[in-house]
C-alpha positions as CSV (number, residue, x, y, z in Angstrom):
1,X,-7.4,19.8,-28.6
2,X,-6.3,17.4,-25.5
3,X,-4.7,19.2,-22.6
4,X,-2.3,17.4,-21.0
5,X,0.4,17.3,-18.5
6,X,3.4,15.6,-17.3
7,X,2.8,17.4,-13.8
8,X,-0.4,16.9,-11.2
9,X,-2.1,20.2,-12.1
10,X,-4.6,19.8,-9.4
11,X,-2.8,20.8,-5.5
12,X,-3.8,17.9,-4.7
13,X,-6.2,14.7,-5.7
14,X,-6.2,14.9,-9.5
15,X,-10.0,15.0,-10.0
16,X,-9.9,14.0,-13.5
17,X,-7.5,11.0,-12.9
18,X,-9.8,9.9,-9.7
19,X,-13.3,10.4,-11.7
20,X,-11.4,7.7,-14.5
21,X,-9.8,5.2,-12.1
22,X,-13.2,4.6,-10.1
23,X,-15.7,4.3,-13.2
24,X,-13.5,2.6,-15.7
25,X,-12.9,-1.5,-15.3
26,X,-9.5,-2.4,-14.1
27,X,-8.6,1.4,-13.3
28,X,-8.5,1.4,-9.9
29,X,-6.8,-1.5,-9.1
30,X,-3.9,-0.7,-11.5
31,X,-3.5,2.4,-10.0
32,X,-3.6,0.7,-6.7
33,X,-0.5,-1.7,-8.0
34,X,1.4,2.2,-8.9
35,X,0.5,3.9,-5.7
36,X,1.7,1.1,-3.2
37,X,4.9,0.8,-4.8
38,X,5.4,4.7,-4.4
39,X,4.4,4.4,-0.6
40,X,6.4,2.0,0.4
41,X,10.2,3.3,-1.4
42,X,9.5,6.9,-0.4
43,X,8.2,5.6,3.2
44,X,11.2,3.7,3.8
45,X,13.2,6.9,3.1
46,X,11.4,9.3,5.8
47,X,11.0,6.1,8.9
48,X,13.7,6.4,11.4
49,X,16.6,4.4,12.1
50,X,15.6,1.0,13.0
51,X,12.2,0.4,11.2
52,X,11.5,-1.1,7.5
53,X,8.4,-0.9,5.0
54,X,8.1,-3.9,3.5
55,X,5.1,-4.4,0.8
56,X,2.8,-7.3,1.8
57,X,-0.3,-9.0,1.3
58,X,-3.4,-7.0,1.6
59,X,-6.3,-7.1,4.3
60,X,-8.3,-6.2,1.1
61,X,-9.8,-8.7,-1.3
62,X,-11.4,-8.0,-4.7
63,X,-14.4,-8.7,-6.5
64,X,-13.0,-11.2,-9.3
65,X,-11.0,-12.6,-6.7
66,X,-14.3,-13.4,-4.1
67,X,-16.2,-14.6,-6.9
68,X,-13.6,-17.3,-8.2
69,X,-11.9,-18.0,-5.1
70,X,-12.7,-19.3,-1.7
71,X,-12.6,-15.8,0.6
72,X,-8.7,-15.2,1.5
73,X,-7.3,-17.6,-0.8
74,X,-5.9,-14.3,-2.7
75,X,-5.1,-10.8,-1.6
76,X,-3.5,-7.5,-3.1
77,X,0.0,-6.5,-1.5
78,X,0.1,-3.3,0.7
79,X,2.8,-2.3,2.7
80,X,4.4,-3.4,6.4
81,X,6.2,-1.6,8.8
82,X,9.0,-3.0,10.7
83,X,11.8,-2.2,12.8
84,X,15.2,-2.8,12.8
85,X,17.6,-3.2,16.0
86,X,20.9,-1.5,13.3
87,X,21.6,1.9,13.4
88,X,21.9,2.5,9.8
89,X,21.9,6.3,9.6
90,X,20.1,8.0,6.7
91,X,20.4,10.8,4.9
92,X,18.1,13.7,6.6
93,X,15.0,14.1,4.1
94,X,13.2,17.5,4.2
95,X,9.2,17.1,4.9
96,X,7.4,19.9,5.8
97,X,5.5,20.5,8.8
98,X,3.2,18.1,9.9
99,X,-0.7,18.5,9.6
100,X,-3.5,18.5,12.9
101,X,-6.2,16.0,12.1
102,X,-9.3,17.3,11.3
103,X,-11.0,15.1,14.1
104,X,-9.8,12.7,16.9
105,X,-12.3,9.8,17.9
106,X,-12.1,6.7,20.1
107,X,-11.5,3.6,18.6
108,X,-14.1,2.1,21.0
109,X,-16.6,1.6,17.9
110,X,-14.9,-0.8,16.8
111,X,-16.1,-3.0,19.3
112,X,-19.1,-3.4,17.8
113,X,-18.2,-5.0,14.8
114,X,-17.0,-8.0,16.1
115,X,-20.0,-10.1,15.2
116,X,-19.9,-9.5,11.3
117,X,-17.8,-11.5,9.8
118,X,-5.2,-5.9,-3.0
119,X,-1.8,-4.4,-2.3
120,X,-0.8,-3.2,1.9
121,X,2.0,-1.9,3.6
122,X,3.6,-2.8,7.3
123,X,6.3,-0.9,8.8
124,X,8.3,-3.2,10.6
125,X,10.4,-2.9,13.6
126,X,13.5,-5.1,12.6
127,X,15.8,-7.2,14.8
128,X,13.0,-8.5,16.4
129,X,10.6,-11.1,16.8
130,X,10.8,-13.9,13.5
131,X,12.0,-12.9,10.2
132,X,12.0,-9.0,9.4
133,X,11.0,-8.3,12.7
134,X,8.1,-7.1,14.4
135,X,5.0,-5.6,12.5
136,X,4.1,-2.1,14.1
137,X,2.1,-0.3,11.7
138,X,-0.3,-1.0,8.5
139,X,-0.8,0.7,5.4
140,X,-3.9,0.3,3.3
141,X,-4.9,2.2,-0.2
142,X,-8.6,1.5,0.1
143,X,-10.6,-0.3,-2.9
144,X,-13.9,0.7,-3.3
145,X,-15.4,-3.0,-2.9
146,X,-13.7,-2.9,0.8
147,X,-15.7,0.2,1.3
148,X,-18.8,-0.2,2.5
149,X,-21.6,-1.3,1.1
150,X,-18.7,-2.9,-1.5
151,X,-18.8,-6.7,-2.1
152,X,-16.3,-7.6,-0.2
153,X,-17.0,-5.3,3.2
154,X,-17.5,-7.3,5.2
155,X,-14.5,-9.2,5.1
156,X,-12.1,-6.9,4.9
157,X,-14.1,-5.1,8.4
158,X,-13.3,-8.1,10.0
159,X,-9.7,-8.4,9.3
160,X,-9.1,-4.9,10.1
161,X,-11.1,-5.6,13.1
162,X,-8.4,-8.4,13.7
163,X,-5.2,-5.9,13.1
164,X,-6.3,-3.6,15.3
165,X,-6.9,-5.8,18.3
166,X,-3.6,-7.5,17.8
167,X,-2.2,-3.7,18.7
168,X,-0.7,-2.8,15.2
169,X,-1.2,0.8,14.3
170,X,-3.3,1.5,11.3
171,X,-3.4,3.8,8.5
172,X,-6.2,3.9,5.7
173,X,-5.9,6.1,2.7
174,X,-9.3,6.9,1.4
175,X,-9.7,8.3,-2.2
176,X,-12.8,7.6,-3.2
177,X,-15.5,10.4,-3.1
178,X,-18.3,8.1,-4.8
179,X,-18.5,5.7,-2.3
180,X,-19.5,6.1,1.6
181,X,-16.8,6.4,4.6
182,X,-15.1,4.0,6.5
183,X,-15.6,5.9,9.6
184,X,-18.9,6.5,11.2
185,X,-17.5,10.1,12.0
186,X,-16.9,11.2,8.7
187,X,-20.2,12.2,6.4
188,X,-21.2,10.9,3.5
189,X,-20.0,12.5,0.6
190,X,-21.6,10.4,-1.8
191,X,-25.0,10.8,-0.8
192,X,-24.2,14.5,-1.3
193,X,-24.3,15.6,3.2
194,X,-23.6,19.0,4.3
195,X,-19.9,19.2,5.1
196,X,-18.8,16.2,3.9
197,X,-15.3,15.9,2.2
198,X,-14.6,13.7,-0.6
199,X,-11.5,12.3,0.5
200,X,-10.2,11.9,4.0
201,X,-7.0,9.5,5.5
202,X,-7.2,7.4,8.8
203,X,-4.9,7.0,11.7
204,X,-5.9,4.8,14.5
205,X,-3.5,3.9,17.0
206,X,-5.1,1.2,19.4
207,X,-2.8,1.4,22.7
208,X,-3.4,1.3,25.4
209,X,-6.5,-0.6,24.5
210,X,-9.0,-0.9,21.5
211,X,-11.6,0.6,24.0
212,X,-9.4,3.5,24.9
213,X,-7.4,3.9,21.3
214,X,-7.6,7.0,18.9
215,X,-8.5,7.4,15.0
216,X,-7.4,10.7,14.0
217,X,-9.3,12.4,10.8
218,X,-7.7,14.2,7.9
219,X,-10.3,14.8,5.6
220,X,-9.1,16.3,2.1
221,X,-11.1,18.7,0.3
222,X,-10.6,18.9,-3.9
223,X,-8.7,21.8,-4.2
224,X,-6.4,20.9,-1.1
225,X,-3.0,19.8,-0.5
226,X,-2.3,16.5,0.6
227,X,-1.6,16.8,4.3
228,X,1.8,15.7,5.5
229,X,1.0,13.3,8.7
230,X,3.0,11.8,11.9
231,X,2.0,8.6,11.4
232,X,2.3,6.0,14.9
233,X,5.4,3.7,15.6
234,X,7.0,2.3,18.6
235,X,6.8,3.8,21.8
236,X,6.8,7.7,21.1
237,X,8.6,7.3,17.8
238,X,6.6,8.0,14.3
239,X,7.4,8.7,11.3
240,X,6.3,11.6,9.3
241,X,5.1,10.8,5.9
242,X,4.2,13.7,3.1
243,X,1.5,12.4,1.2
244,X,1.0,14.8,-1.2
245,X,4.8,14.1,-2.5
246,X,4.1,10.4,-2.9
247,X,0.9,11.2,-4.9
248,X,2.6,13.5,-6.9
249,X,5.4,10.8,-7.4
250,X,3.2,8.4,-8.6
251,X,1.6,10.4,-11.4
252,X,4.4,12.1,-12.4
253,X,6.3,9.1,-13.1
254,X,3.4,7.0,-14.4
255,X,2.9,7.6,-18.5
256,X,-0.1,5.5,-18.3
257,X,-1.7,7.7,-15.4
258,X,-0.8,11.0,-17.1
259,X,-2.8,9.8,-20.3
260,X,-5.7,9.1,-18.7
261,X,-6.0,12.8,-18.1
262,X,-7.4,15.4,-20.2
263,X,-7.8,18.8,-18.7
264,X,-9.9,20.0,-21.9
265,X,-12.7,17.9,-21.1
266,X,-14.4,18.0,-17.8
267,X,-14.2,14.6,-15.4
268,X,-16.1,12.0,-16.1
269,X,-19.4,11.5,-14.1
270,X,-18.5,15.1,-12.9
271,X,-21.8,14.9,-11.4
272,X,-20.6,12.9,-8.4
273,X,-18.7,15.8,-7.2
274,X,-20.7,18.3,-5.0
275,X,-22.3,21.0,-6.9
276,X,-19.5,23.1,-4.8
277,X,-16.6,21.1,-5.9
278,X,-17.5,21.8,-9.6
279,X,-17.6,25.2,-9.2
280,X,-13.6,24.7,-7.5
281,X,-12.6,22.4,-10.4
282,X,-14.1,24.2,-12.8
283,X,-12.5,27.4,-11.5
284,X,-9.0,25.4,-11.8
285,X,-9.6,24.5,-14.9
286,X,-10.3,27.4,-16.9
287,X,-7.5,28.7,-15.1
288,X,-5.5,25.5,-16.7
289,X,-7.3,26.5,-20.4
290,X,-6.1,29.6,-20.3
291,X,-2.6,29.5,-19.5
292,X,-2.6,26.7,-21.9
293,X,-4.0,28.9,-24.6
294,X,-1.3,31.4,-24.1
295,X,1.4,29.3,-23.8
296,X,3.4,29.2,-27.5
């Protein structure tokens, strides 16, 4: 008998719903279409006076969209960040503390890639510049053709390349363990390296320089809490964003993403988890089997 719950019963990534959404057609990028929208209402709740999240087009592309369409012609929305010169106040939200990256790297890498040539979000600082105002930070859910070795890499390496040069802050939200890392600091969880982690989220803050910027690490283990993170604004402001209740958000009000999910059966291609990680999901779910056995 299925096992199934209106409620994330994972702390944090749902393996089960991840394992589906990367090795299913389609998945993924419907997910993606969920996930953005969650990010960018519950963002705009939690920036402070002055900035917007707006959802936008995507640095991403996909592989349908490569294959029919000259490169660019289409992109997935993400989000924007902007900010705003009113002084709309907001009712206080209540976040928890905020996480320490697991790692803090220069950004001077980068650098090097200059010679190869979905959905976002950009906060946005309103009031000035055209428009909404000024873009100040970037918000990508990565896809796993943008990853690399994906089909459409490349490209989206030299757009980000792009952002970051033009001084917007950058966040990338990676969750998925089956293909490599878009950081050359991380290890490889999907060719099974010691210590890797299977997911991990990005914040690089370019200023004063691309040479001299940051990318600081949270990497995300499967039986581990989202981390709540200060992500970079204007100046000294940020804003500090729990990602583990926008997760949560988006399954829990997602029928279609709570059916996908059976905790009776193990993930699919389980195997692409660490031998580890089975061991911790297996632990969880027996745990799940039996309270759901002894529930009336």
């Amino acid at each position: 008998m299925a096992i199934q719950s209106e409620r994330n019963l994972y702390p944090g990534i749902n393996a089960h719903l991840n394992s589906r959404l990367q090795n299913e057609s389609g998945r993924w990028r419907s997910y993606h279409s969920y996930h953005i929208t969650d990010l960018a209402r519950l963002i705009d709740e939690w920036l402070p006076p002055g900035y917007r999240s707006i959802a936008e087009q995507s640095l991403q592309g996909t592989e349908v969209e490569l294959h029919y369409f000259p490169p660019g012609s289409r992109l997935i929305p993400d989000v924007t960040i902007y900010r705003d010169s009113a002084t709309r106040q907001r009712s206080p939200q209540a976040i928890p503390e905020a996480a320490k990256p697991n790692a803090v790297v220069s950004t001077e890498y980068l650098i090097e890639e200059d010679e190869d040539t979905l959905t976002g979000i950009i906060i946005y600082q309103l009031g000035e510049g055209d428009g909404v105002g000024r873009p100040i930070t970037r918000i990508e859910l990565l896809s796993p053709a943008n990853k690399p070795g994906g089909s459409v890499y490349q490209q989206y390496r030299a757009k980000r390349l792009d952002v970051l040069k033009s001084g917007l802050r950058m966040v990338e939200i990676d969750y998925l363990h089956q293909t490599p890392p878009i950081h050359p600091a991380l290890r490889n969880y999907a060719r099974g390296e010691a210590d890797a982690y299977p997911y991990a989220i990005l914040v690089t803050d370019p200023r004063p320089s691309l040479e001299s910027g940051t990318t600081a690490i949270y990497t995300i283990a499967v039986n581990q809490a989202l981390p709540v993170i200060d992500i970079p604004l204007t100046g000294v402001d940020t804003a500090r964003i729990d990602f583990g209740a926008i997760y949560n958000r988006t399954f829990e009000s997602t029928y279609y993403l709570q059916d996908l999910v059976d905790y009776a059966e193990d993930p699919v291609h389980f195997d692409r988890y660490s031998p580890a990680d089975q061991a911790k999901i297996r632990a969880l779910l027996e745990e799940i089997r039996r309270t759901h056995q002894n529930t009336p």
